[in-house]
N, CA, C and O atoms as CSV, one atom per row, in Angstrom:
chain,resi,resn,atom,element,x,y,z
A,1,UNK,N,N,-88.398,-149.546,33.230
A,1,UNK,CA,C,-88.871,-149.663,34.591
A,1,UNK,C,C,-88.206,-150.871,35.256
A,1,UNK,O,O,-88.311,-152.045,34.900
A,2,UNK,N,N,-87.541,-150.406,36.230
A,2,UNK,CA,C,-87.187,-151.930,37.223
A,2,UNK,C,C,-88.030,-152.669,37.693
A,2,UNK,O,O,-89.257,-152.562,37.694
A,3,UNK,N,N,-86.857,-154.038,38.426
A,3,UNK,CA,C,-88.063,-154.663,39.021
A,3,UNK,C,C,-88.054,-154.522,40.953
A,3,UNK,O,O,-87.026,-154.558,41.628
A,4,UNK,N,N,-88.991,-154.418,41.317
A,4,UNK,CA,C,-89.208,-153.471,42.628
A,4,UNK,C,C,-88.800,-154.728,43.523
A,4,UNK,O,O,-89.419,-155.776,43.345
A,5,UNK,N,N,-87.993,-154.680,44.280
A,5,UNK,CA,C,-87.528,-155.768,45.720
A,5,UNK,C,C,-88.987,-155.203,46.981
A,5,UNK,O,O,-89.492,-154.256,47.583
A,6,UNK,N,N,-89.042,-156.640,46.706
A,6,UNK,CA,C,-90.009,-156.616,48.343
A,6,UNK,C,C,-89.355,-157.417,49.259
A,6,UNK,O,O,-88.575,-158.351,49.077
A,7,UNK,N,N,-89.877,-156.810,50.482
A,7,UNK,CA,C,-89.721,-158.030,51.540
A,7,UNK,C,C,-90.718,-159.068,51.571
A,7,UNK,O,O,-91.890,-158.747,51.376
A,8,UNK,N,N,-90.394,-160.342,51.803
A,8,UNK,CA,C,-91.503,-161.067,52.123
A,8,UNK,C,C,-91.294,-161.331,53.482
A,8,UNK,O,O,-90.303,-161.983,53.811
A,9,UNK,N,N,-92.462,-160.724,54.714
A,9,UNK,CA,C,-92.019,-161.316,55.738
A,9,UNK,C,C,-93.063,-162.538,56.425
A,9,UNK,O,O,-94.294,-162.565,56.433
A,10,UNK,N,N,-92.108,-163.491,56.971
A,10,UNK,CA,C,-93.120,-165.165,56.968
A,10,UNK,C,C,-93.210,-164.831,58.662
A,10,UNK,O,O,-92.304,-164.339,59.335
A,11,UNK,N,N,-94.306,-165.166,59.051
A,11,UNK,CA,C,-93.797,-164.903,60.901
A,11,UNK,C,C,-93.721,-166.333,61.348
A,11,UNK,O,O,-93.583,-167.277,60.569
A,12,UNK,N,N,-93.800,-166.414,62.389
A,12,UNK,CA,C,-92.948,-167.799,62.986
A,12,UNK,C,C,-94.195,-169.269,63.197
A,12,UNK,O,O,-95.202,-169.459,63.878
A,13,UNK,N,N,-93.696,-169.765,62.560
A,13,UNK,CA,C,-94.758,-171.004,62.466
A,13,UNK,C,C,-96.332,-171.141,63.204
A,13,UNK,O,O,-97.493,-171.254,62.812
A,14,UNK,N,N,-95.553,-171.052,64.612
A,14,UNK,CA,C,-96.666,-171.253,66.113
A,14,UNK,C,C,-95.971,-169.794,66.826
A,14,UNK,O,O,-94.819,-169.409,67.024
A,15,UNK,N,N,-97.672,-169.102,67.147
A,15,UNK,CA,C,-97.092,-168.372,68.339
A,15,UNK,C,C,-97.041,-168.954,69.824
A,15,UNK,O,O,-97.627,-169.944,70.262
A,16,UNK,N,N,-96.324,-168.218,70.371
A,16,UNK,CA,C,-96.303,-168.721,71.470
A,16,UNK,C,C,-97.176,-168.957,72.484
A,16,UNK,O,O,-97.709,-167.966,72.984
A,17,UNK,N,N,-97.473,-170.121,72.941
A,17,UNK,CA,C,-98.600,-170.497,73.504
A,17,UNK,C,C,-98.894,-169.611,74.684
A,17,UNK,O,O,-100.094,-169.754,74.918
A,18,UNK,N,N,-98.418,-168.851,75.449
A,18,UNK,CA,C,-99.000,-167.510,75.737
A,18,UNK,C,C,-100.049,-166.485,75.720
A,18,UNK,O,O,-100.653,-165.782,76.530
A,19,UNK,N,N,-100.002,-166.749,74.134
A,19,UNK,CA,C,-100.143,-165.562,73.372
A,19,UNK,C,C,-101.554,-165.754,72.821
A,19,UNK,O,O,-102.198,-164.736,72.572
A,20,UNK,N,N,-102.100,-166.943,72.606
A,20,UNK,CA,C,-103.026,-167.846,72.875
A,20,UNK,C,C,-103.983,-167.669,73.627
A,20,UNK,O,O,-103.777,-167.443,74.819
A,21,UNK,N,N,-105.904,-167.759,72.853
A,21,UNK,CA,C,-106.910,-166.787,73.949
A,21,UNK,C,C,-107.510,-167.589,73.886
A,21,UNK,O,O,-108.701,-167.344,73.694
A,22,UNK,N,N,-107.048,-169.163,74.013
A,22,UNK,CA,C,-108.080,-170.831,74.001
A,22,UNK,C,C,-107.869,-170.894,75.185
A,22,UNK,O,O,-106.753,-170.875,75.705
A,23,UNK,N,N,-109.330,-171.007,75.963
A,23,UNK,CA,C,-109.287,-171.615,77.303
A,23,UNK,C,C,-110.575,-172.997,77.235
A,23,UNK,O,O,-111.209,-173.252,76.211
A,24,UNK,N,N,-110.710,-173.619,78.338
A,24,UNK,CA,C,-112.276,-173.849,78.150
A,24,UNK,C,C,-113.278,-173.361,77.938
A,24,UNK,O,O,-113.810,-173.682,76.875
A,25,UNK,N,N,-113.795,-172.650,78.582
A,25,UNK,CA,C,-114.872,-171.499,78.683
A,25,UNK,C,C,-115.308,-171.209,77.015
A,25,UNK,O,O,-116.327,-171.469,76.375
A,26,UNK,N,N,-113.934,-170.503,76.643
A,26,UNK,CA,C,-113.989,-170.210,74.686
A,26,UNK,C,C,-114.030,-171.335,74.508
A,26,UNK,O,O,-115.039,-171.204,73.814
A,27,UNK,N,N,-113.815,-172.691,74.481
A,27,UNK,CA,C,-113.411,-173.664,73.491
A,27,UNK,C,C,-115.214,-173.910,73.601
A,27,UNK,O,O,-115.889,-173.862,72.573
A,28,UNK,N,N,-116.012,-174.235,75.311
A,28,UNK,CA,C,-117.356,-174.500,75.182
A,28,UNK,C,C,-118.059,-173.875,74.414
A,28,UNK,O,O,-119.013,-174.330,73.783
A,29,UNK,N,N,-117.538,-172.475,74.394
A,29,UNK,CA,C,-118.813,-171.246,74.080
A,29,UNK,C,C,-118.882,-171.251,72.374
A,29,UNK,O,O,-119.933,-171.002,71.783
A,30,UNK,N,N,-117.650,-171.562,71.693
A,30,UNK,CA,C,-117.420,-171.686,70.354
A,30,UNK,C,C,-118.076,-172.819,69.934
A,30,UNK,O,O,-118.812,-172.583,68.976
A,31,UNK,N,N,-118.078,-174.149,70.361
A,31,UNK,CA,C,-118.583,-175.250,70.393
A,31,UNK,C,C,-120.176,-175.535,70.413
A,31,UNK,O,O,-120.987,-176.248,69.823
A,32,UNK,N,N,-120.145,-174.445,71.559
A,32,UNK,CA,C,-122.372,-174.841,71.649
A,32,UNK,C,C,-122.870,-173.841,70.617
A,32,UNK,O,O,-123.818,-174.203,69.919
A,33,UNK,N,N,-122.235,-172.351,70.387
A,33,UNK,CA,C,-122.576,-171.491,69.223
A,33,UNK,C,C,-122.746,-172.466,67.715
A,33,UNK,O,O,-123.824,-172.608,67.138
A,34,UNK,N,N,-121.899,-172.860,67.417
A,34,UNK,CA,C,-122.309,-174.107,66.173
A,34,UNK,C,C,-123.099,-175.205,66.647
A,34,UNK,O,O,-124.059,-175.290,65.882
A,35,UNK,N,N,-123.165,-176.061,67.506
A,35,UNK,CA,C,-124.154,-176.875,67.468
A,35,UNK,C,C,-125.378,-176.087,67.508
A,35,UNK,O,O,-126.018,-176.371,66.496
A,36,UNK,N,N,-125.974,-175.257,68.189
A,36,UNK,CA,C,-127.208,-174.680,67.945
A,36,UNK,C,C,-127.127,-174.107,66.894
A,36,UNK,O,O,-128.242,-174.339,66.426
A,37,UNK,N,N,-126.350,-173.218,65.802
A,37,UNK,CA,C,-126.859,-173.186,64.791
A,37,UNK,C,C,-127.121,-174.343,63.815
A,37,UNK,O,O,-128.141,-174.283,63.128
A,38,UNK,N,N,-126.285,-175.400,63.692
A,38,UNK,CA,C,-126.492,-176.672,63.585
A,38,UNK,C,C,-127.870,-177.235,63.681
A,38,UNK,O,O,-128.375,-177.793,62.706
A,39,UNK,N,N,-128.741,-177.062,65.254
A,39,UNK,CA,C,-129.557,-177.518,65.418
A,39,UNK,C,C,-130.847,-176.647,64.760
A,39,UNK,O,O,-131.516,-177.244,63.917
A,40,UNK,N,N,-131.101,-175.720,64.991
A,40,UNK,CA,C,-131.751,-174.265,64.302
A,40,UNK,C,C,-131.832,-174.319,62.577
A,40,UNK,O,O,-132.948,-174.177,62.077
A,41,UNK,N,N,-131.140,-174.439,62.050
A,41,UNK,CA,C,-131.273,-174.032,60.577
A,41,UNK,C,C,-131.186,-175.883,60.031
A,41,UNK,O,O,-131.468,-176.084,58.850
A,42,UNK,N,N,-130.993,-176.511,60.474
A,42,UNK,CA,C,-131.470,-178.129,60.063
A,42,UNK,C,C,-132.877,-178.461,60.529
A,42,UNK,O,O,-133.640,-179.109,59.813
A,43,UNK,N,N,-133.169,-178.073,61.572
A,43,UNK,CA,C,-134.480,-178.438,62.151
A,43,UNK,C,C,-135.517,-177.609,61.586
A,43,UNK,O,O,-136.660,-178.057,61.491
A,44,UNK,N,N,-135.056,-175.745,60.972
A,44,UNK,CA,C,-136.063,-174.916,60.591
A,44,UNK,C,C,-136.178,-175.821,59.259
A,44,UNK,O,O,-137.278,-176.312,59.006
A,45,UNK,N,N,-134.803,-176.126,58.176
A,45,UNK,CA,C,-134.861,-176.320,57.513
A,45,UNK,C,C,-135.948,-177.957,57.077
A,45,UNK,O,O,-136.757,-178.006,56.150
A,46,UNK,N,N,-135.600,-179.213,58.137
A,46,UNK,CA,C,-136.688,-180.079,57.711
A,46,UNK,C,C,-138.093,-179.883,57.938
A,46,UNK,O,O,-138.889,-180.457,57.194
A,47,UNK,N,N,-138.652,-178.873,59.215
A,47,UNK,CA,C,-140.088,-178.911,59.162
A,47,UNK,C,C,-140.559,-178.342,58.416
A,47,UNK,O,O,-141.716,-178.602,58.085
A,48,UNK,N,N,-139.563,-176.920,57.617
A,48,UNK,CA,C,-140.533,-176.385,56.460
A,48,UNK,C,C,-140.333,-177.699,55.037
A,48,UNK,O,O,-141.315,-177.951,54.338
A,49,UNK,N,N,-139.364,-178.208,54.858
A,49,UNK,CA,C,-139.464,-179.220,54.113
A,49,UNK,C,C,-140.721,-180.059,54.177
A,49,UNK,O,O,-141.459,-180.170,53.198
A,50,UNK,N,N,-140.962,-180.655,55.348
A,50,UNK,CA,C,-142.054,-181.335,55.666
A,50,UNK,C,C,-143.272,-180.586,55.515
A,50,UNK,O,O,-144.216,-181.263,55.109
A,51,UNK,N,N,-143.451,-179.647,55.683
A,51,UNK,CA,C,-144.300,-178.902,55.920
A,51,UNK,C,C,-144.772,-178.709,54.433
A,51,UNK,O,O,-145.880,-179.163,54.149
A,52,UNK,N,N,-144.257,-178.267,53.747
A,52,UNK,CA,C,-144.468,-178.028,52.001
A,52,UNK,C,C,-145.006,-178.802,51.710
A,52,UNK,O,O,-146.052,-178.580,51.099
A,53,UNK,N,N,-144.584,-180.180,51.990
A,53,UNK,CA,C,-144.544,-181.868,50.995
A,53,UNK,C,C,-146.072,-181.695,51.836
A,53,UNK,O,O,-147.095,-181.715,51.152
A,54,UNK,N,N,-146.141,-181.580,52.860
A,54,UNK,CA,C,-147.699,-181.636,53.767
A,54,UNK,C,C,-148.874,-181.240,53.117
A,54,UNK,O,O,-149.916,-181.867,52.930
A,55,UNK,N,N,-148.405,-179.612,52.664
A,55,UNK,CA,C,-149.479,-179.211,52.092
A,55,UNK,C,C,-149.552,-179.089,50.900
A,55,UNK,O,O,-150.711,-179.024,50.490
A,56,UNK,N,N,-148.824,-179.034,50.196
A,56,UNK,CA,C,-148.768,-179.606,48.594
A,56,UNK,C,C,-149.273,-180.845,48.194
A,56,UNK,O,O,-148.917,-181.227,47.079
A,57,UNK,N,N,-150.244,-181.777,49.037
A,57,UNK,CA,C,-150.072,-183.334,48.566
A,57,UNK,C,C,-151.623,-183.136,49.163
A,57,UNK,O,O,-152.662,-183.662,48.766
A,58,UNK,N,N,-151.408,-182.189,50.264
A,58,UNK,CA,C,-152.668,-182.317,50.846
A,58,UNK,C,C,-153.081,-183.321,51.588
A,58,UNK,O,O,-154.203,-183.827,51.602
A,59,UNK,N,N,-151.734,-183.725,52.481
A,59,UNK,CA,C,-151.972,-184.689,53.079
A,59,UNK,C,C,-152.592,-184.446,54.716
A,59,UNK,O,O,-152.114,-183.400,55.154
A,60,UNK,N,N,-153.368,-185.012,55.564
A,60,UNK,CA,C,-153.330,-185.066,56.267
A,60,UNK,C,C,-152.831,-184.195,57.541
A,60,UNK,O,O,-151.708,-183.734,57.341
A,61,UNK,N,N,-153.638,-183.699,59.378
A,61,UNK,CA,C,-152.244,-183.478,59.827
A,61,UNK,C,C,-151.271,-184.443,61.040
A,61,UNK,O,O,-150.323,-184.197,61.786
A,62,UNK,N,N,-152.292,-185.877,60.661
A,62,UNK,CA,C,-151.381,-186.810,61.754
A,62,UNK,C,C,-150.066,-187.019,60.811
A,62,UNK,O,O,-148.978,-186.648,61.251
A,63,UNK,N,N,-150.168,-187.678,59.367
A,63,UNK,CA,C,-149.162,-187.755,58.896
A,63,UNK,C,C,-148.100,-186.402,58.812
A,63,UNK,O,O,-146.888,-186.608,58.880
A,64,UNK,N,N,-148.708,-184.813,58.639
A,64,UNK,CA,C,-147.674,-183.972,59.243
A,64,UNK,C,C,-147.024,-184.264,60.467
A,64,UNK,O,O,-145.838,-184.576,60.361
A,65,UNK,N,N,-147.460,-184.240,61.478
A,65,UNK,CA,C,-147.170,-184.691,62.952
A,65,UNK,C,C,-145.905,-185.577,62.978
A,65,UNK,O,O,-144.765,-185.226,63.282
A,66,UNK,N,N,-146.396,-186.960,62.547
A,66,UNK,CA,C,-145.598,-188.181,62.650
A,66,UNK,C,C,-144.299,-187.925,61.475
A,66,UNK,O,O,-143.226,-188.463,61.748
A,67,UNK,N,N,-144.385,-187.182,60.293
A,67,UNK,CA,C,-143.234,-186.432,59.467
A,67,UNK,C,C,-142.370,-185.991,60.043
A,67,UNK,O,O,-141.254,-186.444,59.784
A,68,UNK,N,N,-142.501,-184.876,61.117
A,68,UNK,CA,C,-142.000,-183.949,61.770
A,68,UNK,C,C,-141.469,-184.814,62.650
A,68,UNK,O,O,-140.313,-185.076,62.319
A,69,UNK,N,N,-141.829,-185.403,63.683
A,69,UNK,CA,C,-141.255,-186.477,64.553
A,69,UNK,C,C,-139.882,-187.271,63.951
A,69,UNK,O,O,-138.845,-187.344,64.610
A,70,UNK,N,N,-140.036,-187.858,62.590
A,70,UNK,CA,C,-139.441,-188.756,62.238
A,70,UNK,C,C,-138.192,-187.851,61.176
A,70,UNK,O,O,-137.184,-188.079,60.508
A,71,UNK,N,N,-138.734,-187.169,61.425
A,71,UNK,CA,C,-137.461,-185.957,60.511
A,71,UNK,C,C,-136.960,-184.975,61.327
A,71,UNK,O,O,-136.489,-183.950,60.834
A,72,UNK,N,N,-137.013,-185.216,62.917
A,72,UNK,CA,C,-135.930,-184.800,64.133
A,72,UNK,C,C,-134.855,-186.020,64.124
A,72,UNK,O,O,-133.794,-185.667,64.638
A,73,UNK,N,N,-134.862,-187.428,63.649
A,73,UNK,CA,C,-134.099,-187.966,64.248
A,73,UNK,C,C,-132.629,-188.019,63.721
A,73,UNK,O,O,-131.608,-188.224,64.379
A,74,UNK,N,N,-132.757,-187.792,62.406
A,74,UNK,CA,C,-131.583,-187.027,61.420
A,74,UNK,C,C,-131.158,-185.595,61.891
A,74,UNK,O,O,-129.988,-185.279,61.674
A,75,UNK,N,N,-132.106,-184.560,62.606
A,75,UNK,CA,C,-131.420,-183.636,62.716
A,75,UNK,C,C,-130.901,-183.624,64.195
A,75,UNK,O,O,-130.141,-182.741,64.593
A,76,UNK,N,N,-131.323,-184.589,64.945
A,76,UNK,CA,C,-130.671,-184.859,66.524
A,76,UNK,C,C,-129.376,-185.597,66.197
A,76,UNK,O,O,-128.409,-185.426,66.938
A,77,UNK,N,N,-129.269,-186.579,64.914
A,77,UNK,CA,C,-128.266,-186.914,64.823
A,77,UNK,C,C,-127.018,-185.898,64.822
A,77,UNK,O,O,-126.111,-185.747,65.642
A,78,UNK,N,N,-127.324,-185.205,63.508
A,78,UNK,CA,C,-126.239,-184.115,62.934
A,78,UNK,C,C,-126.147,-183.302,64.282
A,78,UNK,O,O,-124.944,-183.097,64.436
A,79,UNK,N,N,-126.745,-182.820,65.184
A,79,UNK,CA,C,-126.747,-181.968,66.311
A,79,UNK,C,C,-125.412,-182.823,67.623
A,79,UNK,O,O,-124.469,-182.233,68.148
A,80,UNK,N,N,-125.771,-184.184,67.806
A,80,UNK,CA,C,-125.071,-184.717,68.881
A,80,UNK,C,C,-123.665,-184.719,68.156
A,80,UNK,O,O,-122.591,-184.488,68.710
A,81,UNK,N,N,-123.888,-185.065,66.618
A,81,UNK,CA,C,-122.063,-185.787,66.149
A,81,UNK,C,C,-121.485,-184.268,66.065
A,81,UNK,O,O,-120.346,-184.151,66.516
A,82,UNK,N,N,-122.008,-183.253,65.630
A,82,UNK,CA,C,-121.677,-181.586,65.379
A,82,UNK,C,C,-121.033,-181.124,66.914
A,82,UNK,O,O,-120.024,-180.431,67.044
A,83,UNK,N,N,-121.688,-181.560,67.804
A,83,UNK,CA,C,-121.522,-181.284,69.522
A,83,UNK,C,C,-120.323,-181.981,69.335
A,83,UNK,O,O,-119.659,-180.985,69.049
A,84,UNK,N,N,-119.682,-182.710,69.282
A,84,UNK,CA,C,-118.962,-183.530,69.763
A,84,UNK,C,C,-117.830,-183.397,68.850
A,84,UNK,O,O,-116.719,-183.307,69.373
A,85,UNK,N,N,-117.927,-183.365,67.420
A,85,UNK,CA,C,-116.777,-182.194,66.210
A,85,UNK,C,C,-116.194,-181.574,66.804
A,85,UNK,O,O,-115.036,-181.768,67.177
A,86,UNK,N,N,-117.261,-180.202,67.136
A,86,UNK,CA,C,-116.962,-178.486,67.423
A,86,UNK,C,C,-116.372,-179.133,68.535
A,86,UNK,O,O,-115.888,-180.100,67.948
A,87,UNK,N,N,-116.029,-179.306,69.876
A,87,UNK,CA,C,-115.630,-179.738,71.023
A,87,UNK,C,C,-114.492,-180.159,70.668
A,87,UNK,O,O,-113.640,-179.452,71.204
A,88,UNK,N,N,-113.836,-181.305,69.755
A,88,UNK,CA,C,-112.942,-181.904,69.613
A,88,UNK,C,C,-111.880,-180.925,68.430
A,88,UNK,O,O,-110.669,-181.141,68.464
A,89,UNK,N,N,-112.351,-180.045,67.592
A,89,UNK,CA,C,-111.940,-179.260,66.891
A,89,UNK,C,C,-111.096,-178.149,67.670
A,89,UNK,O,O,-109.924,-177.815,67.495
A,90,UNK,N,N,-112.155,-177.620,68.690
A,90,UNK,CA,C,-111.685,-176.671,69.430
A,90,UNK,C,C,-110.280,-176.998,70.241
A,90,UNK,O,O,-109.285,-176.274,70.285
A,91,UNK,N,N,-110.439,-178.090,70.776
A,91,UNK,CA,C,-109.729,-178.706,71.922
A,91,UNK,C,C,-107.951,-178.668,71.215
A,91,UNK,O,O,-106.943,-178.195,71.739
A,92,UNK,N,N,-108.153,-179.553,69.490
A,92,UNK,CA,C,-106.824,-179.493,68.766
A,92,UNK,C,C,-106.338,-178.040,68.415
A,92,UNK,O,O,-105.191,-177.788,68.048
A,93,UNK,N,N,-107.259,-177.188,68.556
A,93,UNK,CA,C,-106.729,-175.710,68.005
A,93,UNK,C,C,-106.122,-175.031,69.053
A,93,UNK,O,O,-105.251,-174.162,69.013
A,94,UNK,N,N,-106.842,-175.670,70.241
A,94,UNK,CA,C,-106.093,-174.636,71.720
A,94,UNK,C,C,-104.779,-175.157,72.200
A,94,UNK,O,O,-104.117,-174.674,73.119
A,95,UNK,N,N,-104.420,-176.404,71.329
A,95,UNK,CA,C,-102.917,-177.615,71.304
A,95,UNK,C,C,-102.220,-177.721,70.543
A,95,UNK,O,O,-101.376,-178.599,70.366
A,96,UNK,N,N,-102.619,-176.281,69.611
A,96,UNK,CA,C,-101.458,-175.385,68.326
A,96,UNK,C,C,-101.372,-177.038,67.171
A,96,UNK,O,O,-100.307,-177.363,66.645
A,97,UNK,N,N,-102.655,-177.849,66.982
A,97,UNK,CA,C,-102.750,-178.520,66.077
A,97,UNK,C,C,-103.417,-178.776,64.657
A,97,UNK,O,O,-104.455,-178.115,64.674
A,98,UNK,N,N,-103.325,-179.309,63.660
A,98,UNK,CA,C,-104.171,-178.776,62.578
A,98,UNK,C,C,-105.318,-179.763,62.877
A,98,UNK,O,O,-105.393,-180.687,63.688
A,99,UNK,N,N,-106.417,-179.150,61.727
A,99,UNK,CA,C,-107.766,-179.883,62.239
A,99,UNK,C,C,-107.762,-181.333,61.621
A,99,UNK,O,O,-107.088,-181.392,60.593
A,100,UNK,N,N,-108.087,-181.981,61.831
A,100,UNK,CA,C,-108.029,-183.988,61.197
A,100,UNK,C,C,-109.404,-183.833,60.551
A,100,UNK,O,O,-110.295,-182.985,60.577
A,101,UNK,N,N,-109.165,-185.190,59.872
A,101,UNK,CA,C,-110.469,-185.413,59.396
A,101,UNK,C,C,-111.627,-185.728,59.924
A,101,UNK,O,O,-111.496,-186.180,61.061
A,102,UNK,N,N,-112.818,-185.663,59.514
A,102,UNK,CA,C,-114.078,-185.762,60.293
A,102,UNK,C,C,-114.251,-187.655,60.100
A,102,UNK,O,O,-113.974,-188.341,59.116
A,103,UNK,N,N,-114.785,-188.057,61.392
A,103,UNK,CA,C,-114.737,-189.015,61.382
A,103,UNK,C,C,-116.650,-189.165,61.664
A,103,UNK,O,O,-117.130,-188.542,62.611
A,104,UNK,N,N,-117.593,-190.044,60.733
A,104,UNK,CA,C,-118.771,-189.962,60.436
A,104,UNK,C,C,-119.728,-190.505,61.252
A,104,UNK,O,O,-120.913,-190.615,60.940
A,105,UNK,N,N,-118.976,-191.033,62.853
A,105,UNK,CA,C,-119.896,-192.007,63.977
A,105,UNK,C,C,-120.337,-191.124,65.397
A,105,UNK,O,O,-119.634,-190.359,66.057
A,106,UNK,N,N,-121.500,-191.452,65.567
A,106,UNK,CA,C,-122.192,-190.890,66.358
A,106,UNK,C,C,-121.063,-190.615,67.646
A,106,UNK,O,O,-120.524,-189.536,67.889
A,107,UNK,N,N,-120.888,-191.791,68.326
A,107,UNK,CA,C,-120.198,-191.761,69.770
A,107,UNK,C,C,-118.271,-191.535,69.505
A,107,UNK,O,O,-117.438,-191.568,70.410
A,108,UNK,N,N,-118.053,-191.366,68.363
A,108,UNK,CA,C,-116.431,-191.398,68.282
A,108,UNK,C,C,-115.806,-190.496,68.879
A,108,UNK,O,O,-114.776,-190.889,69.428
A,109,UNK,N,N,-116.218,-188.642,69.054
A,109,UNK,CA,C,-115.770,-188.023,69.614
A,109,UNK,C,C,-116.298,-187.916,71.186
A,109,UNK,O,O,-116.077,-186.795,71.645
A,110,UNK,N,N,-116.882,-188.735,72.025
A,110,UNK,CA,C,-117.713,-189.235,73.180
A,110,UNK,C,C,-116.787,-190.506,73.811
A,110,UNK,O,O,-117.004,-190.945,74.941
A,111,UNK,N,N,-115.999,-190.899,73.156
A,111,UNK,CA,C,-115.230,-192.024,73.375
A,111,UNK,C,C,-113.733,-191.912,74.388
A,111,UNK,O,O,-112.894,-192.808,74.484
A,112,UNK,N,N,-113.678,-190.218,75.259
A,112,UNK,CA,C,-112.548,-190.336,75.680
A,112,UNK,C,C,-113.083,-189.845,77.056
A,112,UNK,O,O,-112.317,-189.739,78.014
């Protein structure tokens, strides 16, 4: 049995920016779609957290209350720096660039 020739075909690095379906509009709409899931499945995820530890301990429901309060401020965090990622992610992809590293401060992508 031989050995079978293929083509390998590579296509061209960057298409042409043309060709390209990044506008604003998509770059927002892609952007707020992840921060709200972002915000949604972190926030479902700490109040049932809280919520368990609540009633498993049998604690109280001011200390539920004041739990819940104080375990939005981690997920408002991840929500504003995620807003401000997705936004800046989008922006390098619609400028035929690769994605950089995540940089871990609240106001860094807010800074231009």
């Amino acid at each position: 049995m031989g050995v079978m020739d293929q083509e390998v075909i590579r296509p061209d690095k960057n298409p042409p920016a043309t060709s390209q379906a990044f506008n604003p509009l998509g770059c927002f709409i892609a952007a707020s779609g992840v921060t709200l899931m972002v915000f949604c499945m972190l926030g479902a995820a700490m109040a049932a957290t809280v919520w368990a530890f609540s009633k498993l301990f049998g604690l109280p429901d001011w200390f539920l209350y004041g739990a819940l309060l104080a375990g939005m401020v981690p997920v408002l965090w991840a929500t504003v720096w995620t807003a401000g990622r997705a936004w800046h992610v989008e922006r390098r992809l619609a400028q035929n660039l690769d994605v950089d590293v995540p940089v871990y401060e609240l106001g860094y992508y807010f800074k231009r």
